[in-house]
N, C-alpha and C positions, 0 to 999 in steps of 0.2 A: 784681727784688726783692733783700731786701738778701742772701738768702740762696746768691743766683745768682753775686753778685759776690763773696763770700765765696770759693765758689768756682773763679772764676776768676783769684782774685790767688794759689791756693796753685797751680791747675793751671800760672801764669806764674810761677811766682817760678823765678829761677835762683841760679845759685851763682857763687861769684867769677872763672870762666872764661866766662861769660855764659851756660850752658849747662841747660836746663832741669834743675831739682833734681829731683823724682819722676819719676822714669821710668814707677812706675806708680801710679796715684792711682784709691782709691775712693771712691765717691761714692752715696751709700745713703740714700736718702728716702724716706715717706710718697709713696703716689699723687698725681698731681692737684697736686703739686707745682710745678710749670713745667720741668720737664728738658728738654724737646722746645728752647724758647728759648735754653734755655742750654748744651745740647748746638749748636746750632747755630752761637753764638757762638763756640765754640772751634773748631771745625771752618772756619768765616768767617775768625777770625782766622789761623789754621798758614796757610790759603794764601793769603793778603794777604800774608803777610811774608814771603817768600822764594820766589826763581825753582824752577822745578822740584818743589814741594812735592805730595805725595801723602798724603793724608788717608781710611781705609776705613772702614766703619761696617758692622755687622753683629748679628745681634739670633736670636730661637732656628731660626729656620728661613732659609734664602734668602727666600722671601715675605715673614715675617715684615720681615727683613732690607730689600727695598725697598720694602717698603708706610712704614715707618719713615723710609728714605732721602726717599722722593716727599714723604713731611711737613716734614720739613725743608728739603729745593728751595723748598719753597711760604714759609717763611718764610722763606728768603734772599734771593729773587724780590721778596715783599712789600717789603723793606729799603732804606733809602738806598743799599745796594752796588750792586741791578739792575744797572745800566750797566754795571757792568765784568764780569760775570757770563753765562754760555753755559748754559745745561742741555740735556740729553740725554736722555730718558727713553724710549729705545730698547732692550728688553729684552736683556739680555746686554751693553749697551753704555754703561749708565747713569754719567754722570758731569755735573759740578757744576764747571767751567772757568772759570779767568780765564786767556783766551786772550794776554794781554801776560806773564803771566808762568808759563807754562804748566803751573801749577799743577792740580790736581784733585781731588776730593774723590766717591767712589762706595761705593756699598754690593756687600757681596761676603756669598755661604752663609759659613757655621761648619762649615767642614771643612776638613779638614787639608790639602786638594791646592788651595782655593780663592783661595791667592793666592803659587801656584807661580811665580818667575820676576820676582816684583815687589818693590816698595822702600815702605818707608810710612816719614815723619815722625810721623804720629797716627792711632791706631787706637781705633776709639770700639765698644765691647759694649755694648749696650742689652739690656735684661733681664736678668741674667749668671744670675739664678736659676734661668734654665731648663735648663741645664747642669749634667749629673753629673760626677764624675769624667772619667772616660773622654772623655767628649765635651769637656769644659772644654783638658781636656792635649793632646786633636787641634785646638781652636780655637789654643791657643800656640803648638803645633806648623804651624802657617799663617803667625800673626804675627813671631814673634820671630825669622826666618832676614832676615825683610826691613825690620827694622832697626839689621840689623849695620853698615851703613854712611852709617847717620844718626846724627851725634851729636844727640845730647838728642831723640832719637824717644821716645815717649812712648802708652802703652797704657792711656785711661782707661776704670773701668768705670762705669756708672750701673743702677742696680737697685734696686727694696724687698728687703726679707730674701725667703726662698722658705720651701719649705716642707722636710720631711726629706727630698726626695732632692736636693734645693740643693747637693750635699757639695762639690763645687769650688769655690763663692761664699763659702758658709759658711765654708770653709777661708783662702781669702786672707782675707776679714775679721777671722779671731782670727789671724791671721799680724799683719796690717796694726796691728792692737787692740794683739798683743804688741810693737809698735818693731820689728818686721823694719827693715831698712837700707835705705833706696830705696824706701819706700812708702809713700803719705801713707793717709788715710783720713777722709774728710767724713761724717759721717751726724748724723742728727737722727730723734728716734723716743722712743717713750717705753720705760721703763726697767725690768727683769724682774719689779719689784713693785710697777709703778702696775698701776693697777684700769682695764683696756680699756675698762669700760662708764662712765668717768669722763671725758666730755664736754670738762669745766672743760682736766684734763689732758692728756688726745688733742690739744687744741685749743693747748696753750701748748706741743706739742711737734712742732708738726708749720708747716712753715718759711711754708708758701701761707696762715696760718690769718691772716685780718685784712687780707689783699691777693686771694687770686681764692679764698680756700677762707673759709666762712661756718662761724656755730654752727648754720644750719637745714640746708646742705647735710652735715654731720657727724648731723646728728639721724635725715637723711634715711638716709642710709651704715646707722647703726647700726640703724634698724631695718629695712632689709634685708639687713643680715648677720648671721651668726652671733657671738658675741664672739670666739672666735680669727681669723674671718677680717676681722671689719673691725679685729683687732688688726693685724692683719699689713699690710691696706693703706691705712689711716690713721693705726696705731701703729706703723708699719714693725717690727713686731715677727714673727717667724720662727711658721710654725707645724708642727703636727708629721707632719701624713698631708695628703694630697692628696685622699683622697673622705672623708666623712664613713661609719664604718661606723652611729655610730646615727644612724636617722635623725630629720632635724629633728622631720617633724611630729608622730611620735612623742611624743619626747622633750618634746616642748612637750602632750601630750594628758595623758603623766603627771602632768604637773607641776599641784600641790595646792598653794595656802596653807593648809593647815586644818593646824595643830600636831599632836603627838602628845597627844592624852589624858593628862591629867596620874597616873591611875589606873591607865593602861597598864602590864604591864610591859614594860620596858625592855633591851634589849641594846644593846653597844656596840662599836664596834671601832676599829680604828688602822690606818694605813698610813703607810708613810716614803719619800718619793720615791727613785728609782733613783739619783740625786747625790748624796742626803740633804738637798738644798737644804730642804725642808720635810717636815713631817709633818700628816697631817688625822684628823681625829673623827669617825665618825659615828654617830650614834641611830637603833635602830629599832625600832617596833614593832609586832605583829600586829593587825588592829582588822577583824574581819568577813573575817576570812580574806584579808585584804587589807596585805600590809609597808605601813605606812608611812616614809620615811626623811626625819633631817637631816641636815644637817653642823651640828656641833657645834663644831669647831674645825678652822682654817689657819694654821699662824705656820710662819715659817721656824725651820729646825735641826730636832733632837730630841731634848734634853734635855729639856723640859717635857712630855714627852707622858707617861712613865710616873707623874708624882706627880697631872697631871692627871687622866689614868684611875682612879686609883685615889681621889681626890676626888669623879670625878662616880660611880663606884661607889658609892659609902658614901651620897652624898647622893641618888639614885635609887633604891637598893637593887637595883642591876643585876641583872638575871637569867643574864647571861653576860657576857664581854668576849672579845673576839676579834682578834689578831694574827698574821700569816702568820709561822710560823717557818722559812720559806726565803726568800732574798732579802734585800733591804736593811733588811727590816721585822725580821728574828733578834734582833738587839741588843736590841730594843728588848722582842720579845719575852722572852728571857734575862733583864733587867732584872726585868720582871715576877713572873717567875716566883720567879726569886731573892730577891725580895720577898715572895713569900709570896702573892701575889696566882692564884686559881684560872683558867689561860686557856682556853677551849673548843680543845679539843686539833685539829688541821688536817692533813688528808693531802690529796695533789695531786687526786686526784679530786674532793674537799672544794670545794677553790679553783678547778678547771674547772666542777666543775658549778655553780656559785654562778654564777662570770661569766656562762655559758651561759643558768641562769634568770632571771639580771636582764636581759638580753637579752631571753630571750623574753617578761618580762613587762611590759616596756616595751613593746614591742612589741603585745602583746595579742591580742585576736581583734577581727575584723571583721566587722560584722554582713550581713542581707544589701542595706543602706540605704548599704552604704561607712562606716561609721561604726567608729572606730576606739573599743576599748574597753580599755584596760591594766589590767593586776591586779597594778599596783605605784603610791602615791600619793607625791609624791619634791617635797617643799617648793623651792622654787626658791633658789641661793645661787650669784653668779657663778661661783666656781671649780669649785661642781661643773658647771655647765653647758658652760664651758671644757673642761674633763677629757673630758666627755660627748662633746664636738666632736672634741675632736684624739685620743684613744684610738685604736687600732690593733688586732688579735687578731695572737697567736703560737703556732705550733701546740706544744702538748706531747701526746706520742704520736697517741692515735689522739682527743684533744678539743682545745683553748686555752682561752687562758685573756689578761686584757688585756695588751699589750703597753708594759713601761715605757722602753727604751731608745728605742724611735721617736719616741717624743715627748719625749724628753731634749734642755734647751734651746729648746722649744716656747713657744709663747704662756703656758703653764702648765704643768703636772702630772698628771698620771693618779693620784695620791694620795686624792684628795676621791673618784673614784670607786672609788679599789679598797676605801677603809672605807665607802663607802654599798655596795657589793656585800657585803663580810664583814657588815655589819652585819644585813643582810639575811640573812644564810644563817644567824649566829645566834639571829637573833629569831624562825625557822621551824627551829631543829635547839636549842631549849632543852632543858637538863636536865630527866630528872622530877622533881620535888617529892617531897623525903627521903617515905617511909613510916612514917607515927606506927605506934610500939609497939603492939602489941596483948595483951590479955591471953587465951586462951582456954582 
């Protein structure tokens, strides 16, 4: 595919000593991709071209590592090269030989003693997101002693984005992103503010789309995933927790089209993401003892949020508005305020217990049929649904409350849901209605 050969002309290119240019080159695709092929082609080629050549591959576990390795045997096996080719697949001994020029290519664990004493020309990471810190630094601490005496030895990685504990992948990549020196970087994926549930654009960004990846095998994807994870492995886009705390089927039992009542009254609230990258709206209101909630507004920044609040104020006749005055969301409260504009006043226990009860009302009771029954109705809007997925909890004292830094850089935001939760805890904690005069 063209997208394979793309990069294998950056993983080959050298420089004017004939010496390969990236020493370390990443490589960051959507699932379903073809990397298995094209991983293999580069490893094919290091030991056809030179006597002695050693080539290692490794991926998050030793298992993991030759279950990987044996896939790739099988397509070199497959290949016009067979003939000059040896395999091995004798546990602890595995190696991929071309016995004339005593080249070899094996899979080795990710641990820092597991390629004590040895020499690599090309070292191949498969998965690299499954790697923290710590473990990423003891997998280099393997590599990089045994290609001190290779020139132009070369350390490629291939992976989708991961999720937040990805922090060593995530890191070379904005390293790679920002022009570090020595380090190329391939990837294709869609972009912080395209719309994951947008087919059209998934599909014109993802490299396999129109050669082995289809618009019905994408249809299929998306609706067995959640939108931040089929972001993550059809959008190659990053997500931000690793289990889902709400859960799905939940989440999807809440979920109402039925509007808010246009008689309702009405509460509103705001949140500003933890970057500031955006800010969201959301409406809510009480209706049979039951919050109903929207999102009402996502735009990035947050300069338009204070003139708009106080617009859908005046044209609803809000019954409250609501902004956290701790955190990223201050500003914007302060603005408000200094406006003149009246905010339902917020202490921490305020904002834990909120979280906690949209929690549990999501959540709901269960009858004794298994039948899930929630006593919150939550209009369905990507980004909140998004938020819903990747959110996290952080403990404050002895409750929490949701978590914005974990999912910082995520598929989305936790924004859309920290104002459907205020919005919610003002639309059930309104003011009394002033006391008409009385004469008596």
């Amino acid at each position: 595919m063209p997208w394979q050969q793309h990069c294998l002309d950056i993983i080959g290119e050298v420089d004017e000593t004939g010496v390969y240019r990236w020493p370390i080159v990443i490589i960051s695709v959507p699932r379903q991709s073809g990397k298995t092929t094209m991983t293999m082609a580069v490893a094919l080629h290091r030991i056809l071209t030179g006597r002695g050549r050693k080539v290692w591959h490794t991926a998050q576990t030793g298992q993991d590592a030759r279950s990987k390795w044996l896939e790739l045997v099988d397509v070199a096996m497959a290949s016009s090269w067979r003939s000059l080719l040896k395999s091995r697949k004798t546990n602890g001994a595995e190696s991929l030989e071309i016995p004339r020029l005593l080249s070899k290519f094996s899979p080795h664990p990710p641990t820092e003693e597991s390629l004590h004493g040895e020499q690599s020309d090309l070292n191949i990471i498969d998965e690299a997101w499954a790697f923290d810190d710590a473990q990423g630094e003891a997998l280099m601490q393997a590599i990089v002693p045994t290609q001190s005496t290779r020139d132009g030895a070369q350390t490629i990685l291939v992976s989708t984005m991961g999720t937040a504990k990805s922090t060593w992948f995530h890191g070379l990549v904005d390293k790679a992103r920002a022009g570090v020196e020595d380090m190329a970087i391939i990837e294709w994926g869609i972009g912080p503010d395209d719309d994951p549930t947008d087919l059209d654009t998934v599909a014109a960004c993802h490299p396999a789309y129109g050669h082995t990846v289809t618009m019905r095998a994408l249809q299929r994807a998306a609706a067995q995933l959640g939108p931040a994870q089929f972001a993550r492995a059809y959008g190659n886009r990053p997500t931000g927790s690793t289990e889902r705390l709400i859960p799905t089927e939940a989440w999807q039992t809440a979920a109402s089209t039925d509007p808010i009542p246009e008689n309702e009254p009405v509460a509103f609230a705001a949140a500003v993401d933890w970057n500031r990258s955006e800010t969201a709206i959301a409406a809510a209101a009480v209706v049979d003892d039951i919050p109903m909630i929207e999102i009402v507004d996502v735009r990035p920044g947050t300069s338009w949020a204070a003139p708009r609040l106080r617009q859908l104020a005046a044209t609803h006749k809000a019954t409250a508005i609501c902004v956290d005055n701790f955190g990223p969301s201050t500003a914007l409260h302060d603005e408000l305020t200094r406006g003149g504009t009246d905010v339902l006043p917020l202490k921490t226990r305020d904002v834990t217990g909120a979280c906690a009860e949209f929690y549990d009302r999501v959540l709901g009771d269960i009858d004794t049929d298994g039948i899930r029954h929630p006593r919150i109705k939550i209009r369905p809007n990507p980004n909140l649904d998004i938020a819903a997925e990747i959110v996290t909890r952080r403990r404050t004292g002895d409750a929490w409350a949701w978590s914005r830094r974990e999912t910082t850089g995520s598929a989305g935001t936790i924004a859309p849901l920290e104002a459907a939760t205020l919005a919610m805890f003002a639309s059930l904690h309104q003011p009394p209605p002033p006391v008409e005069p009385g004469v008596f």
